[in-house]
Structures are given as structure tokens and as C-alpha cells.
PQR file with spaces between the fields and no chain letter, atoms N, CA, C, O and H, PARSE charges and radii, in Angstrom:
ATOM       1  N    UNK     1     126.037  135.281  -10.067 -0.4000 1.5000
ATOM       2  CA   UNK     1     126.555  136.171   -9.044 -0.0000 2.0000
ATOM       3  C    UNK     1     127.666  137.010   -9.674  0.5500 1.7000
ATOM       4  O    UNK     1     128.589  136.424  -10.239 -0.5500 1.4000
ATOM       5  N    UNK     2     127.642  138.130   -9.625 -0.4000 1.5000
ATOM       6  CA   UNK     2     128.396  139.152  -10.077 -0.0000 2.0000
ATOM       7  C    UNK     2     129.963  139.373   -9.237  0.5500 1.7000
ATOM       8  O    UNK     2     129.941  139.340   -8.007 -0.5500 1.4000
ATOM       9  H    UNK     2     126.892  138.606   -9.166  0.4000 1.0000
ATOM      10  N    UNK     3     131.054  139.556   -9.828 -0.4000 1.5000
ATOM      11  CA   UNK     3     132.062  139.557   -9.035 -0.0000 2.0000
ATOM      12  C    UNK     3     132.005  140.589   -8.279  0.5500 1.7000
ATOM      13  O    UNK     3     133.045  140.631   -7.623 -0.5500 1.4000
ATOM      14  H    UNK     3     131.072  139.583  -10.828  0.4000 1.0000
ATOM      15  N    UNK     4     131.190  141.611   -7.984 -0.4000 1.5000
ATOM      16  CA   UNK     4     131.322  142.680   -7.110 -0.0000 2.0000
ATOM      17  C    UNK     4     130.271  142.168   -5.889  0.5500 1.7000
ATOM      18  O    UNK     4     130.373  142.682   -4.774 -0.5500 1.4000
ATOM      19  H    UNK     4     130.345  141.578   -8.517  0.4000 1.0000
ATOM      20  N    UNK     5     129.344  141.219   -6.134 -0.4000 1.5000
ATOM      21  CA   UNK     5     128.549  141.145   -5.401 -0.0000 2.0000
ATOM      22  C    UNK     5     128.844  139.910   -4.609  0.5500 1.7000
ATOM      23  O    UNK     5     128.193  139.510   -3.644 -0.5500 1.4000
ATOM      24  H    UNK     5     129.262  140.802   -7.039  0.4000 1.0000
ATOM      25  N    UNK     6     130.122  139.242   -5.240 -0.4000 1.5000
ATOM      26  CA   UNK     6     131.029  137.821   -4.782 -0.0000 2.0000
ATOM      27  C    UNK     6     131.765  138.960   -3.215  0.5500 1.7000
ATOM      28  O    UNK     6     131.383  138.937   -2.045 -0.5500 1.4000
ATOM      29  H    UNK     6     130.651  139.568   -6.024  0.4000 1.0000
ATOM      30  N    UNK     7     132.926  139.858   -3.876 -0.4000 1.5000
ATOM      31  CA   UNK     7     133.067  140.383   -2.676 -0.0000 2.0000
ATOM      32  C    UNK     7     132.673  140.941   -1.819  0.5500 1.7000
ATOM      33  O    UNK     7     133.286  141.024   -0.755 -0.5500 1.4000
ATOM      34  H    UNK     7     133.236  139.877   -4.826  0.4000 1.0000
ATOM      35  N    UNK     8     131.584  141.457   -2.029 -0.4000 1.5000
ATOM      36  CA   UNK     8     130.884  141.804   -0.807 -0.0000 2.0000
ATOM      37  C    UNK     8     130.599  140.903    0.138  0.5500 1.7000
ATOM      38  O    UNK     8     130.728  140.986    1.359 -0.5500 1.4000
ATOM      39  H    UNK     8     131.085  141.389   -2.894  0.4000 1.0000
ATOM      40  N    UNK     9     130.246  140.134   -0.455 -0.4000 1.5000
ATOM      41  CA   UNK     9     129.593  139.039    0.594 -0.0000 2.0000
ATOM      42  C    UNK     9     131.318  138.247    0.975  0.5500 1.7000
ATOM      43  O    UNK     9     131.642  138.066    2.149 -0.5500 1.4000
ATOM      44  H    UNK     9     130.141  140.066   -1.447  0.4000 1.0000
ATOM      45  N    UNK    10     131.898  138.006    0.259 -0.4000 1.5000
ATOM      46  CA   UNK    10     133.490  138.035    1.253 -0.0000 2.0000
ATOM      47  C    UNK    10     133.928  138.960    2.040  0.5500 1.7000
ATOM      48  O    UNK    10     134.721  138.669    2.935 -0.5500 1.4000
ATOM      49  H    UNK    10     131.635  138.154   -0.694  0.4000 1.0000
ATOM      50  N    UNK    11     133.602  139.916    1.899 -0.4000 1.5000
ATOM      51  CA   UNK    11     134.147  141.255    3.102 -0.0000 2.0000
ATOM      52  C    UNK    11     133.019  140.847    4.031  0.5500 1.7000
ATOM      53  O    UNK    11     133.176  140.729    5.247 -0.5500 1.4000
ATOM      54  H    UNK    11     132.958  140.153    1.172  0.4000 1.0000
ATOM      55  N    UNK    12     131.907  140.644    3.415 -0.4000 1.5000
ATOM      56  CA   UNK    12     130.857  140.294    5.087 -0.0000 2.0000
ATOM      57  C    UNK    12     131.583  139.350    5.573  0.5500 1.7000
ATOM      58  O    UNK    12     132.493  139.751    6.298 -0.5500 1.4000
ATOM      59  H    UNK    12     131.780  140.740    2.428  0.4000 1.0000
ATOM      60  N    UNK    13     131.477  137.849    5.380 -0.4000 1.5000
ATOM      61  CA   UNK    13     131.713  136.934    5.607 -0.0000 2.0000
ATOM      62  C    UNK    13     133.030  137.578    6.569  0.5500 1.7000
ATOM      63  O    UNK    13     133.036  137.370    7.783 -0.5500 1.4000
ATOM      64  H    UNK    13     130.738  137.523    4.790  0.4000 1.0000
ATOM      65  N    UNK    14     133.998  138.278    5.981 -0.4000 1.5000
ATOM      66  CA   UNK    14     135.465  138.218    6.663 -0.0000 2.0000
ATOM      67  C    UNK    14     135.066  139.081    8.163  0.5500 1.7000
ATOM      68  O    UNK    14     135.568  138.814    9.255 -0.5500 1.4000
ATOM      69  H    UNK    14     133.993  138.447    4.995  0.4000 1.0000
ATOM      70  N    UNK    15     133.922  140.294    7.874 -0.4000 1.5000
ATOM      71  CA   UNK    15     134.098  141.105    9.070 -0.0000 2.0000
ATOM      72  C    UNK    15     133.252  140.199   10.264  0.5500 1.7000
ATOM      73  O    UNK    15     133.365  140.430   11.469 -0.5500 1.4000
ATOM      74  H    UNK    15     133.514  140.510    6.987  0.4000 1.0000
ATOM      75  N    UNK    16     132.460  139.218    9.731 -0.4000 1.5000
ATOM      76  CA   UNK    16     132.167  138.474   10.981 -0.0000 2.0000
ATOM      77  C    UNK    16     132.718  137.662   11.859  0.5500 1.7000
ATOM      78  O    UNK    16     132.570  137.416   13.056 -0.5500 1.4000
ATOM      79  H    UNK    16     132.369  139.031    8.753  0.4000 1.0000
ATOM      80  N    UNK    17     133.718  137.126   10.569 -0.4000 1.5000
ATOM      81  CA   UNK    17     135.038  135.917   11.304 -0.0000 2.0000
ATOM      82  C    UNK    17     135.528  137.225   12.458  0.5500 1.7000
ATOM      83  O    UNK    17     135.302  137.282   13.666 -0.5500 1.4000
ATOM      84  H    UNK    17     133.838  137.326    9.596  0.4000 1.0000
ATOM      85  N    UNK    18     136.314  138.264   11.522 -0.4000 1.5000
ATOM      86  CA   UNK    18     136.977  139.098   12.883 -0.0000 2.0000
ATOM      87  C    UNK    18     136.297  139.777   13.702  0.5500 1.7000
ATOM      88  O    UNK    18     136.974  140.577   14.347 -0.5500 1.4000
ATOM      89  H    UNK    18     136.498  138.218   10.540  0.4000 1.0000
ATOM      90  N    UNK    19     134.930  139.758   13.982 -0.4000 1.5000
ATOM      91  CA   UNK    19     134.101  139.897   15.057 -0.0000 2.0000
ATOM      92  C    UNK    19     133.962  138.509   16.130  0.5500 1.7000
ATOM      93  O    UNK    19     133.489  138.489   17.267 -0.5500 1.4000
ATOM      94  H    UNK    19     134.380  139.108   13.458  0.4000 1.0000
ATOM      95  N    UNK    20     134.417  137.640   15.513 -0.4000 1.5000
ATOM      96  CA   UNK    20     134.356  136.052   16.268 -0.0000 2.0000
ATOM      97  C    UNK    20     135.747  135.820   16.860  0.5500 1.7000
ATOM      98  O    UNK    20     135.910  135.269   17.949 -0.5500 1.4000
ATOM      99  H    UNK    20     134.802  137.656   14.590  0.4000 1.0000
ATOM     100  N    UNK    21     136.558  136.187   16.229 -0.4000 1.5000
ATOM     101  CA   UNK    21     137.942  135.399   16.460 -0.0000 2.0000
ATOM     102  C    UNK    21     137.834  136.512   17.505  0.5500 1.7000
ATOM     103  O    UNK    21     138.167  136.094   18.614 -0.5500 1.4000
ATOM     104  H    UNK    21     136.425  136.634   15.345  0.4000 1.0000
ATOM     105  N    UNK    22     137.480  137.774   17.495 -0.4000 1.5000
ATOM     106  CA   UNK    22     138.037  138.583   18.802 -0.0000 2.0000
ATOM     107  C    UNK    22     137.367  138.751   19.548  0.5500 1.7000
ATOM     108  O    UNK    22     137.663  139.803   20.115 -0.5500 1.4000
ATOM     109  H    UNK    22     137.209  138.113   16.594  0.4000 1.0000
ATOM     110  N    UNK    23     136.191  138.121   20.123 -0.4000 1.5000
ATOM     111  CA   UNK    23     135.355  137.442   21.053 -0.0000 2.0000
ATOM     112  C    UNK    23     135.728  136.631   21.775  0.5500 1.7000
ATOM     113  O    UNK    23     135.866  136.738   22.993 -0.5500 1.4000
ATOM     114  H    UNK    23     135.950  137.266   19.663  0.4000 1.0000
ATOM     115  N    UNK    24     136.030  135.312   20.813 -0.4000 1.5000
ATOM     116  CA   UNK    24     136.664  134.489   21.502 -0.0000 2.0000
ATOM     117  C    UNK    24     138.265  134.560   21.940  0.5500 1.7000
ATOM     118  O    UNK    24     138.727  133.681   22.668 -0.5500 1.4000
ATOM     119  H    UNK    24     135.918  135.224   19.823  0.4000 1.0000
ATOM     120  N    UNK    25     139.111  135.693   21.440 -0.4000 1.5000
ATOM     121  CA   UNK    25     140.093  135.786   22.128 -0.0000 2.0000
ATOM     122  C    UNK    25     139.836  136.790   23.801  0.5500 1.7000
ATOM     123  O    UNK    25     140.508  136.640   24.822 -0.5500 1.4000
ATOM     124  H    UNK    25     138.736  136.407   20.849  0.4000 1.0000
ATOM     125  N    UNK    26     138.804  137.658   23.622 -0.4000 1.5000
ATOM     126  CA   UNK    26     138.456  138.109   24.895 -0.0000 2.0000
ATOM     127  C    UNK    26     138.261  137.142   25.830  0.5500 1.7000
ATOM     128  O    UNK    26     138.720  137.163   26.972 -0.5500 1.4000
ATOM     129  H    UNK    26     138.258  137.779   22.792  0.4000 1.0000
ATOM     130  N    UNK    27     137.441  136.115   25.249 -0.4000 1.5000
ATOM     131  CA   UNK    27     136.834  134.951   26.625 -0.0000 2.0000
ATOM     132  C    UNK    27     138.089  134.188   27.126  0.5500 1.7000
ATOM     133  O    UNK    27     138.316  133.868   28.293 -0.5500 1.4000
ATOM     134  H    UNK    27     137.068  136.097   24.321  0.4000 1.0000
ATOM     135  N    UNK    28     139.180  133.857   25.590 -0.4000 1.5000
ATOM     136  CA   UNK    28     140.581  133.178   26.467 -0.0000 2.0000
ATOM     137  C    UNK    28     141.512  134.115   27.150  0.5500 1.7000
ATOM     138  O    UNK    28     142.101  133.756   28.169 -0.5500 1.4000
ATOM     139  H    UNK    28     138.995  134.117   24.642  0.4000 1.0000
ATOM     140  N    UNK    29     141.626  134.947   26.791 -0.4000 1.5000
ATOM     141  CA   UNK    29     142.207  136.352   27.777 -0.0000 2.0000
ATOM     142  C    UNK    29     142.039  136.056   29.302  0.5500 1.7000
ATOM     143  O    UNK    29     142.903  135.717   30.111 -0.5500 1.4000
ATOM     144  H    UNK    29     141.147  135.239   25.963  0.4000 1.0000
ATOM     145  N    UNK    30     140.558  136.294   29.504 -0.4000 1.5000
ATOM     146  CA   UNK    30     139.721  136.628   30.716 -0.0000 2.0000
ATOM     147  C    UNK    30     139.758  134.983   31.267  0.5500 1.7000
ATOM     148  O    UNK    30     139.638  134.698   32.459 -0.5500 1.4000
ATOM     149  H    UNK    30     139.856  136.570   28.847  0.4000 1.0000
ATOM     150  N    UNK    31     139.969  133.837   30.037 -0.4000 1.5000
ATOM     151  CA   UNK    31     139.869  132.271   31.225 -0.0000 2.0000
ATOM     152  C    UNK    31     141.436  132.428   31.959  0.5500 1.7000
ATOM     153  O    UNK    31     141.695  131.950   33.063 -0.5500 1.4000
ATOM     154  H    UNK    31     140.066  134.069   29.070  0.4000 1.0000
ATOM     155  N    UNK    32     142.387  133.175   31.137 -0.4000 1.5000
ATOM     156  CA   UNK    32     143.914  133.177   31.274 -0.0000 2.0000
ATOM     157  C    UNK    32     143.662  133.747   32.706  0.5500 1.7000
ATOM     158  O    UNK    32     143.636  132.946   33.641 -0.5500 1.4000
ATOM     159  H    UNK    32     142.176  133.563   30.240  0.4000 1.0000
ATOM     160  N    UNK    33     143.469  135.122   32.947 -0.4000 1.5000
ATOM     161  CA   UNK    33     143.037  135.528   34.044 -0.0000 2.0000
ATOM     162  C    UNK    33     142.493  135.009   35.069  0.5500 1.7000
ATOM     163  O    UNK    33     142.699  135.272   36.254 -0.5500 1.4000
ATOM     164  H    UNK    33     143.490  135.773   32.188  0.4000 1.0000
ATOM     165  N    UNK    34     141.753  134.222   34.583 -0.4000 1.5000
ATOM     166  CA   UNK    34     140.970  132.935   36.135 -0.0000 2.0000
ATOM     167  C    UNK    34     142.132  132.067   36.569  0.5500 1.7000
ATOM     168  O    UNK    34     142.681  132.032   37.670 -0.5500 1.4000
ATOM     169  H    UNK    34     141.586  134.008   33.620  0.4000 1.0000
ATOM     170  N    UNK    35     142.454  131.207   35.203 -0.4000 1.5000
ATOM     171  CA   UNK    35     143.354  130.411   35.716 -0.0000 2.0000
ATOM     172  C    UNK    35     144.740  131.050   36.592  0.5500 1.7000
ATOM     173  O    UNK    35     145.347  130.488   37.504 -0.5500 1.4000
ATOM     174  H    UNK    35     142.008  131.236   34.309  0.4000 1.0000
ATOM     175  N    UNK    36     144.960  132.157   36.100 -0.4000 1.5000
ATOM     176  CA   UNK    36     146.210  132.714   37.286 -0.0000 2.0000
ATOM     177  C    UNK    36     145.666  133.083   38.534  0.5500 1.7000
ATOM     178  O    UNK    36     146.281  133.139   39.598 -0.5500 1.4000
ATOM     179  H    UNK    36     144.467  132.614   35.359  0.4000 1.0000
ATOM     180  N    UNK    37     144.628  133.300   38.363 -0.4000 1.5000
ATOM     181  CA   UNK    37     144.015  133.710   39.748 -0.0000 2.0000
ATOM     182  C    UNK    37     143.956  132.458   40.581  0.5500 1.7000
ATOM     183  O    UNK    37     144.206  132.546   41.783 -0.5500 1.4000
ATOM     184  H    UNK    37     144.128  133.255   37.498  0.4000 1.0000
ATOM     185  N    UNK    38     143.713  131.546   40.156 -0.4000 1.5000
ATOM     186  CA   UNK    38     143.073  130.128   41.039 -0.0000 2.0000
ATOM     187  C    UNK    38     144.469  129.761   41.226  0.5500 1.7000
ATOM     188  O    UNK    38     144.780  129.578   42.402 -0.5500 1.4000
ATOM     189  H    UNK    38     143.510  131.474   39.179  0.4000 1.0000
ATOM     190  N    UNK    39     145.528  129.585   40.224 -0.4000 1.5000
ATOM     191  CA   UNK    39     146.944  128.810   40.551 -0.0000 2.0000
ATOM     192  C    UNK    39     147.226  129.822   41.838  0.5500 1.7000
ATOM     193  O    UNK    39     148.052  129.327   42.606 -0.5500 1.4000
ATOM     194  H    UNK    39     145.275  129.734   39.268  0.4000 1.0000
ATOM     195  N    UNK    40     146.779  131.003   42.215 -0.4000 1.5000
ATOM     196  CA   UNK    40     147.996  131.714   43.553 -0.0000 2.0000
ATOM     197  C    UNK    40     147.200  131.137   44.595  0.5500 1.7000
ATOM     198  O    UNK    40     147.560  131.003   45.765 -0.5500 1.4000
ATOM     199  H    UNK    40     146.109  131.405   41.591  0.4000 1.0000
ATOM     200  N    UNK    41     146.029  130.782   44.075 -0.4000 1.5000
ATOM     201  CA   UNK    41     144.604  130.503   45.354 -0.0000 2.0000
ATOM     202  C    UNK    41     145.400  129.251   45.746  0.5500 1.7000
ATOM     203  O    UNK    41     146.022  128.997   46.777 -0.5500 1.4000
ATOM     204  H    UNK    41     145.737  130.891   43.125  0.4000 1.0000
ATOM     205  N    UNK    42     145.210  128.577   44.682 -0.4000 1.5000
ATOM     206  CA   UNK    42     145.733  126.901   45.289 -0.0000 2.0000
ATOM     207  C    UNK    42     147.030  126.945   45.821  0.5500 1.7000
ATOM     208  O    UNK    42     147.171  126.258   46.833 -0.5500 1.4000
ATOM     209  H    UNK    42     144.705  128.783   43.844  0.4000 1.0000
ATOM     210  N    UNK    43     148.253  127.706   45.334 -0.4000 1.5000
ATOM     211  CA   UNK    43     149.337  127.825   46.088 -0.0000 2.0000
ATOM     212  C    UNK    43     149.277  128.239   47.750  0.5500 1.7000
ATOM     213  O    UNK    43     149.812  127.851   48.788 -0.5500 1.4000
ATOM     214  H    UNK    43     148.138  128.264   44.512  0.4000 1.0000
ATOM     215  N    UNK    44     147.970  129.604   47.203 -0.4000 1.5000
ATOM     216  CA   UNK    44     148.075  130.009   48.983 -0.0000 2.0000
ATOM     217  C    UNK    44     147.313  129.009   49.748  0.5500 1.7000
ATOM     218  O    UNK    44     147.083  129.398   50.893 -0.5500 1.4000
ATOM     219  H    UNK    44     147.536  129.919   46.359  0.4000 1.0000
ATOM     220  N    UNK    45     146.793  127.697   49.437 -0.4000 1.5000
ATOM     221  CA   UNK    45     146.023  127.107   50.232 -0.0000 2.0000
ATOM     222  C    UNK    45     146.889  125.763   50.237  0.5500 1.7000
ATOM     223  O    UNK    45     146.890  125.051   51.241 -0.5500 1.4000
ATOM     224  H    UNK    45     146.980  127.380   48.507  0.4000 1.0000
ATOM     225  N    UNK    46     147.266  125.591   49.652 -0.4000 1.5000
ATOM     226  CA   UNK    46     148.747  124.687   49.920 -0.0000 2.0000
ATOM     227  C    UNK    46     149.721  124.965   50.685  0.5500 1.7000
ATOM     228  O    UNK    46     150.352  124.143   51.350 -0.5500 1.4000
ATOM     229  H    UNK    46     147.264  126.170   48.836  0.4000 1.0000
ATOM     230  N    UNK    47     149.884  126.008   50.644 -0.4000 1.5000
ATOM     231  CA   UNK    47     151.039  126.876   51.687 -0.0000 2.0000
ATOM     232  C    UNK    47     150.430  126.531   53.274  0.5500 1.7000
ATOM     233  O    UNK    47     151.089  126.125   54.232 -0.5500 1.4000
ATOM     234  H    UNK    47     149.371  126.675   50.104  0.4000 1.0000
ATOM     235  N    UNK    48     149.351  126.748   53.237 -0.4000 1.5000
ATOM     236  CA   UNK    48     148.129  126.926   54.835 -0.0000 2.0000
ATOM     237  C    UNK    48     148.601  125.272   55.227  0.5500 1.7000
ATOM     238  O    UNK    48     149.345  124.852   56.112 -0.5500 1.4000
ATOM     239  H    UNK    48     148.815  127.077   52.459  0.4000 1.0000
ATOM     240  N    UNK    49     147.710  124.457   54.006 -0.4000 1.5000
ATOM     241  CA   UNK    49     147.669  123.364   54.391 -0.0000 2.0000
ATOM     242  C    UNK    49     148.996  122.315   54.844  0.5500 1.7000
ATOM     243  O    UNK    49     148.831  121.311   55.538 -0.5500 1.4000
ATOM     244  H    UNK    49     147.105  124.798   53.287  0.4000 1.0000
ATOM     245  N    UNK    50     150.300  122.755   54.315 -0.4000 1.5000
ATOM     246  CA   UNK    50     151.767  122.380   54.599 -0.0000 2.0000
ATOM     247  C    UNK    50     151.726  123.023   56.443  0.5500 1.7000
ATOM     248  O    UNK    50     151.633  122.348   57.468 -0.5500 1.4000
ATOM     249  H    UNK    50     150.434  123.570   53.751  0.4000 1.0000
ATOM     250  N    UNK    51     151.790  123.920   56.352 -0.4000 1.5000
ATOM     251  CA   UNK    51     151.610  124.401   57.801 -0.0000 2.0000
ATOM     252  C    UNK    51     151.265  123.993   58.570  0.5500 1.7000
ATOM     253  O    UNK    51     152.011  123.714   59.509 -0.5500 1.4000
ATOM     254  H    UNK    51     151.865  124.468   55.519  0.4000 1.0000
ATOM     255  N    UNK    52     149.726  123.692   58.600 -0.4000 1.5000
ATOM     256  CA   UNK    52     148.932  123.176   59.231 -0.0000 2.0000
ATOM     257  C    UNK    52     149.300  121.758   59.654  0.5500 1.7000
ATOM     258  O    UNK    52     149.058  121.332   60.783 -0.5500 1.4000
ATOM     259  H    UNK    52     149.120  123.919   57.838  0.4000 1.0000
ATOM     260  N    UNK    53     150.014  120.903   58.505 -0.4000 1.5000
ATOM     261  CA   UNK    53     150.125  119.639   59.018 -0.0000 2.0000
ATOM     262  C    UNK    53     151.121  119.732   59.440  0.5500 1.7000
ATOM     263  O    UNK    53     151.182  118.816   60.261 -0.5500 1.4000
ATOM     264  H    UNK    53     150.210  121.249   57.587  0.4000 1.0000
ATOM     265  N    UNK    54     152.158  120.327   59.447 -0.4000 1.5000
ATOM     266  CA   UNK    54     153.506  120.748   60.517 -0.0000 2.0000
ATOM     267  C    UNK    54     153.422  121.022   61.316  0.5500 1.7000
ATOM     268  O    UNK    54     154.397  121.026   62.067 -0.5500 1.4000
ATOM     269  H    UNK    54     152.109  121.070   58.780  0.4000 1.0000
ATOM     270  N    UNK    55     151.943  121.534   61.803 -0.4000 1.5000
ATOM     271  CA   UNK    55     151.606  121.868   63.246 -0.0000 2.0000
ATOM     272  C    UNK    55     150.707  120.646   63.942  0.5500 1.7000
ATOM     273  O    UNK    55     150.648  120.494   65.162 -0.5500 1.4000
ATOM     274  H    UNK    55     151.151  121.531   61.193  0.4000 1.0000
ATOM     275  N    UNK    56     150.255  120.089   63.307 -0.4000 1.5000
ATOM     276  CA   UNK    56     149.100  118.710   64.029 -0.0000 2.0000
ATOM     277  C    UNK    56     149.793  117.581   63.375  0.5500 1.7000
ATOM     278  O    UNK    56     149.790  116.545   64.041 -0.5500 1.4000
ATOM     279  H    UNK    56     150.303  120.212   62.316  0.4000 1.0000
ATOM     280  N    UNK    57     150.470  117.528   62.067 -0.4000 1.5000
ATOM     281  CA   UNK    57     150.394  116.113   61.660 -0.0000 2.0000
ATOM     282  C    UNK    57     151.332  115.338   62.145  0.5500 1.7000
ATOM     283  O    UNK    57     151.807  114.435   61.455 -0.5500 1.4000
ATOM     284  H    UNK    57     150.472  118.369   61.526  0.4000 1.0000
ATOM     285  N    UNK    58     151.789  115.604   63.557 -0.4000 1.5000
ATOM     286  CA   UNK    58     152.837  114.239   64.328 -0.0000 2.0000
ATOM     287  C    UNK    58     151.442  113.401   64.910  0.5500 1.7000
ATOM     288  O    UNK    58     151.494  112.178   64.780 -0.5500 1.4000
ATOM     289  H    UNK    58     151.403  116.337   64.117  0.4000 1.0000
ATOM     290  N    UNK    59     150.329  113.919   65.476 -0.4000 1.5000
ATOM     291  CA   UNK    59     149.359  113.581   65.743 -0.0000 2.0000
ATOM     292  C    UNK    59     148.838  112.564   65.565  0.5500 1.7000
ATOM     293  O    UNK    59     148.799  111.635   66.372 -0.5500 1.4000
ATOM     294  H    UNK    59     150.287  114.912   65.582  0.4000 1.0000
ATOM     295  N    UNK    60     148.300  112.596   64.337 -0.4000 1.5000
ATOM     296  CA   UNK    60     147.532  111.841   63.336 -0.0000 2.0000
ATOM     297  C    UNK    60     148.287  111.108   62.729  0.5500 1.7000
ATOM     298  O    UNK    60     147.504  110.451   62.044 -0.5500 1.4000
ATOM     299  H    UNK    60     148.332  113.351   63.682  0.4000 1.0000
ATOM     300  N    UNK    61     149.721  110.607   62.402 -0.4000 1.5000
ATOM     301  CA   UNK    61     150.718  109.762   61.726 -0.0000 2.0000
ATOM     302  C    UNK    61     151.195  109.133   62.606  0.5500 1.7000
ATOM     303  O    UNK    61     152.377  108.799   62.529 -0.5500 1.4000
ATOM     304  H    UNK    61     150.357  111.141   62.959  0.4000 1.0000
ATOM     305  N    UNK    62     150.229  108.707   63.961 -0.4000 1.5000
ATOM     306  CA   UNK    62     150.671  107.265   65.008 -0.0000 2.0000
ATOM     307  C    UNK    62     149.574  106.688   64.285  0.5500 1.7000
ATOM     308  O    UNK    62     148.452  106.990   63.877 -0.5500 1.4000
ATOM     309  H    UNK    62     149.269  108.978   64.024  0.4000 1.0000
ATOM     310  N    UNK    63     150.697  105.348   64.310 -0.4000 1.5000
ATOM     311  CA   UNK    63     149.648  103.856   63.979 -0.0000 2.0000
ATOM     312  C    UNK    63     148.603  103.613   64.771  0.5500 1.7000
ATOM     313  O    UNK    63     148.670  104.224   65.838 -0.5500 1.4000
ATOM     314  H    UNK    63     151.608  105.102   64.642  0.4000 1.0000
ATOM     315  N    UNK    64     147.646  102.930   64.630 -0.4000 1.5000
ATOM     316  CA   UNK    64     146.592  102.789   65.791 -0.0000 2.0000
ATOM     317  C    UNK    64     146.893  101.317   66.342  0.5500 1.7000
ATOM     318  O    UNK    64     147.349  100.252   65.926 -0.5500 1.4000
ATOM     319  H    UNK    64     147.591  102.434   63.763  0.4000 1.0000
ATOM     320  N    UNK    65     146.285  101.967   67.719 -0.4000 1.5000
ATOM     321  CA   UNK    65     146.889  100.581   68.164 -0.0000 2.0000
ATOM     322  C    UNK    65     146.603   99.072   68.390  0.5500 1.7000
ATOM     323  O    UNK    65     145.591   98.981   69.085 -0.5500 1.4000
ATOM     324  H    UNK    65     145.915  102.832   68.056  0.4000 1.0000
ATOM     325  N    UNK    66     147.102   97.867   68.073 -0.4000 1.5000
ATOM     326  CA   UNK    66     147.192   96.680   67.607 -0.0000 2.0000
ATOM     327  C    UNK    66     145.584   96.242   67.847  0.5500 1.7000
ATOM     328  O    UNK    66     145.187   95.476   66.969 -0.5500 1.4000
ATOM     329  H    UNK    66     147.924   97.942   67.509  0.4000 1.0000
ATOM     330  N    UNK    67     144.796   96.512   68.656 -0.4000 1.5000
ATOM     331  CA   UNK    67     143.115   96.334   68.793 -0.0000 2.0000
ATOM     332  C    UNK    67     142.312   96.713   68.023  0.5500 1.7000
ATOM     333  O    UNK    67     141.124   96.412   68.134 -0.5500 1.4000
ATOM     334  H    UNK    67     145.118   97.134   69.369  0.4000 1.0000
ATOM     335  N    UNK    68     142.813   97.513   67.001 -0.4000 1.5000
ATOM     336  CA   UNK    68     142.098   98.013   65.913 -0.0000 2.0000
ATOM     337  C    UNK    68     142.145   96.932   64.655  0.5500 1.7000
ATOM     338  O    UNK    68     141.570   97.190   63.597 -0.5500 1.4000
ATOM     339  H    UNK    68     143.778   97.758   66.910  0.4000 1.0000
């Protein structure tokens, strides 16, 4: 193998890595993006659900009674 024909095939080799590495930094980008999206989801549905049991949960937090 000829040293000119060594680098070539290292410049291939390299332009595919940086066709990969910046693929896969698109896909963690875009998971980054989900995951912030879902953390405000779950906050706003935590928020509902705090509410909600501030509004019913005196209700449901009586003991049942001794016949049970």
C-alpha cells in the first residue's frame, strides 16, 4: 500500500466518522428536545394532579370504617 493511497483511505475513513458523529449528535440534540418537552408535560400534569387532590383528596383520606 502506497503512502498516498494509505491517506486516502484515512481521509475516507475520517469523512465518514464526521458524517456519523454528526448524525448522531442531531438524534441527541432532537432526544434533548423531547426530554424538555416531556419534563414541562410532567410538571404541567403534576401541577393538575396537586390540585386536583386539594380539591377531592379530604374525601378519599377517611379510614374505612371498622367493618371493613
Amino acid at each position: 500500500m502506497t503512502p498516498e493511497s494509505r491517506i486516502i483511505e484515512l481521509e475516507t475513513r475520517q469523512a465518514f466518522q464526521d458524517d456519523t458523529l454528526q448524525a448522531l449528535n442531531d438524534v441527541v440534540v432532537e432526544q434533548g428536545r423531547v426530554i424538555d418537552r416531556l419534563q414541562l408535560q410532567m410538571a404541567e400534569l403534576l401541577k393538575r394532579y396537586e390540585e386536583m387532590v386539594g380539591q377531592y383528596g379530604s374525601e378519599g383520606e377517611e379510614a374505612p370504617p371498622p367493618h371493613y
